[in-house]
C-alpha positions in Angstrom: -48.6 -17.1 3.3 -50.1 -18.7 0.4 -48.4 -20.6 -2.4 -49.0 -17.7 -4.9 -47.6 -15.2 -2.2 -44.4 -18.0 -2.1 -44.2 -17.8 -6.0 -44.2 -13.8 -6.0 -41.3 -13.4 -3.3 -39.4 -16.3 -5.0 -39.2 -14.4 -8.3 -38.5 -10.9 -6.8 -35.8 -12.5 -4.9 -34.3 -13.7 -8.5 -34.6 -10.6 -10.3 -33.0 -8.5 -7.5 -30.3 -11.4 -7.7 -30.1 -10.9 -11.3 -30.0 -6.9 -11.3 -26.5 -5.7 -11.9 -25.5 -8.9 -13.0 -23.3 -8.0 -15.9 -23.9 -9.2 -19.9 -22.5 -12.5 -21.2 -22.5 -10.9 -24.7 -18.8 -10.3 -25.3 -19.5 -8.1 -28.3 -20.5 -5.1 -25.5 -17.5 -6.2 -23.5 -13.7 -4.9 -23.9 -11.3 -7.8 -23.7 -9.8 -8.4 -19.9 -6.7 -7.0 -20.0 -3.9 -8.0 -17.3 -0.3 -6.8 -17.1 2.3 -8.9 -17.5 5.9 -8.9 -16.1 8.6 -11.0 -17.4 12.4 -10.8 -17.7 14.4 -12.3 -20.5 17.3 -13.5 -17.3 15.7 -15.4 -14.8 11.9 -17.4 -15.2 9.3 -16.7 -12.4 10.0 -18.2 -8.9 13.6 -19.3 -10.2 17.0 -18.1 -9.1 18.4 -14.8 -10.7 21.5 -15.5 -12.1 24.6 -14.3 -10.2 25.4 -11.5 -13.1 22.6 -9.8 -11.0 23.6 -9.7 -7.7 26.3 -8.7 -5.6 28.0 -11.9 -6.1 28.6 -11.1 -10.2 27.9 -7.6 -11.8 25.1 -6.3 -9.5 23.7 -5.1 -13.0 19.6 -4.7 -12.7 18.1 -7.5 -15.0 16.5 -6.9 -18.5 12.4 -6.6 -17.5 9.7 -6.7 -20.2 6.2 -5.9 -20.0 2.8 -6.3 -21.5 -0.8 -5.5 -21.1 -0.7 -2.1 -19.4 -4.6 -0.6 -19.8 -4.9 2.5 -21.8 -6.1 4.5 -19.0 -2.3 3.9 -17.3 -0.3 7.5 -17.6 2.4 6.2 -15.9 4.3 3.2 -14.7 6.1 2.5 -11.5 8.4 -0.1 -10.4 9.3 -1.5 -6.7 12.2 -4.1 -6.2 12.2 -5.8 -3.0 12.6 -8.6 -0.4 10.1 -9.9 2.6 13.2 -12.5 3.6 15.8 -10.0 5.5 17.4 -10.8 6.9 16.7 -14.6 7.4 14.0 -16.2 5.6 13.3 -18.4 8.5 12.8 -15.3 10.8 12.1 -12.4 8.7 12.6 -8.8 10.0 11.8 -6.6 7.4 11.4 -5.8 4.0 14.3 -4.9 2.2 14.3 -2.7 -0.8 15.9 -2.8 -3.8 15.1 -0.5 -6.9 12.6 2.5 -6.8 11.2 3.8 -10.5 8.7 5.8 -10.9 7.4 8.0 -13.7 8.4 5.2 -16.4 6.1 6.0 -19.7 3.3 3.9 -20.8 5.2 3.3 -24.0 7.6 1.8 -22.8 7.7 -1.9 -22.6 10.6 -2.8 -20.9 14.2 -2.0 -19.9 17.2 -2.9 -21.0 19.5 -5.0 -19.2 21.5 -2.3 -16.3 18.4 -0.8 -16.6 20.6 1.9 -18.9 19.8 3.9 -20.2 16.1 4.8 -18.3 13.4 5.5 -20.4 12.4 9.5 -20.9 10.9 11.0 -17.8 11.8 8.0 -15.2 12.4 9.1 -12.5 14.6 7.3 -9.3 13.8 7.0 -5.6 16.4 5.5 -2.7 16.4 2.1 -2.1 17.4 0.7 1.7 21.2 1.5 0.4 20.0 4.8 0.8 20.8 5.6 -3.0 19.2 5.7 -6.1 19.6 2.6 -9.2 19.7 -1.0 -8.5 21.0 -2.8 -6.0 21.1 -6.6 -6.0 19.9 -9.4 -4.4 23.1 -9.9 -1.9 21.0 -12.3 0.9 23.0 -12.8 4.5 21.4 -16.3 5.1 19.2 -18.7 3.2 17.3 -18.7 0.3 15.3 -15.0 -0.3 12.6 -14.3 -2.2 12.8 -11.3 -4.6 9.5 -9.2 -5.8 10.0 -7.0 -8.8 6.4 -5.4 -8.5 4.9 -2.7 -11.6 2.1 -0.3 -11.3 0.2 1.2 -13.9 -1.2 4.7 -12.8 -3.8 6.5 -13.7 -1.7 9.7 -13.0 1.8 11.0 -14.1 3.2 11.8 -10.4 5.2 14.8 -9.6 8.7 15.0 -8.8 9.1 13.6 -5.2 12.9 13.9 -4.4 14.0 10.5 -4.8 11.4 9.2 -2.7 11.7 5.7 -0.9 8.7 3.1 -1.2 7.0 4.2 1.8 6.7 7.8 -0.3 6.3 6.4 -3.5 3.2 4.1 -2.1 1.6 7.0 -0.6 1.8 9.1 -3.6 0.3 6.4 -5.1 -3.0 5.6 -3.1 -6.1 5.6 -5.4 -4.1 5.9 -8.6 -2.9 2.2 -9.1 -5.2 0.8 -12.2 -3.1 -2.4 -12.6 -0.3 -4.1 -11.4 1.9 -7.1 -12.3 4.7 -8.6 -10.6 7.6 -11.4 -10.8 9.6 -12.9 -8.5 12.9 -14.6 -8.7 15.4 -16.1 -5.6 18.8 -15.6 -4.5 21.0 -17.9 -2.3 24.6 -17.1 -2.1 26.9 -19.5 -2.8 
């Protein structure tokens, strides 16, 4: 190969790198939008206060949100721990709260979670029931993940579904997702 034959390859090889390589000019660009999940109760990766759990009032905390993308129709919200039963030795993954169905508008609930926003819609958590349970950990210090998903797609009614059901419903529809986690230790 000769030098010129060198040169050639050497700049195809940078343009094909270069193809599909999106514009720097933020002016063509919408803003990077990510969710956000916060609650007004407990900060992220700190303990949730006993009001809470099943030590206090076992009342669901106050959750705000922000940054949902306008293509979201819906909003979904898993509670849930990876600890159980022993953080040392986990087993499973214990659920807390199932919502689903929450509107876009909506940017938060209210502390007990009451009442739900128009349209929400409950599944069971590991209680076997529907609403909030709290974090009530047999041994150690537990890990708690409040999980949102923006949708692209209002679901339809699924019968107080349980994660596994909600998930599935949910494959190829999640367009965002934020999530905040708090601890638990009882005393």
């Amino acid at each position: 190969m000769t030098v010129r034959s060198h040169t050639t390859l050497r700049t195809f090889l940078l343009v094909l790198a270069l193809v599909g390589t999106p514009c720097a000019c933020s002016e063509t660009r919408a803003p990077a939008m990510s969710m956000k999940l916060t609650s007004a109760a407990f900060a992220a990766n700190a303990s949730i206060p006993p009001r809470h759990t099943c030590q206090g009032g076992d009342v669901a905390p106050p959750l705000q949100w922000t940054g949902v993308p306008p293509n979201a129709r819906s909003l979904a919200l898993i509670v849930d721990d990876p600890d159980a039963p022993d953080p040392t030795a986990p087993q499973r993954t214990w659920v807390h709260w199932v919502l689903y169905n929450l509107p876009v508008a909506a940017n938060g609930l209210p502390e007990k979670a009451a009442p739900l926003p128009a349209g929400t819609r409950e599944g069971r958590n590991d209680w076997q029931r529907t609403g909030y349970g709290g974090p009530c950990p047999p041994k150690g210090r537990h890990r708690y993940f409040f999980k949102l998903y923006a949708l692209d797609v209002e679901l339809p009614d699924l019968h107080e579904p349980d994660k596994a059901a909600l998930l599935k419903a949910m494959e190829g529809h999640v367009v965002a997702q934020a999530e905040l986690i708090g601890t638990c230790q009882k005393q």
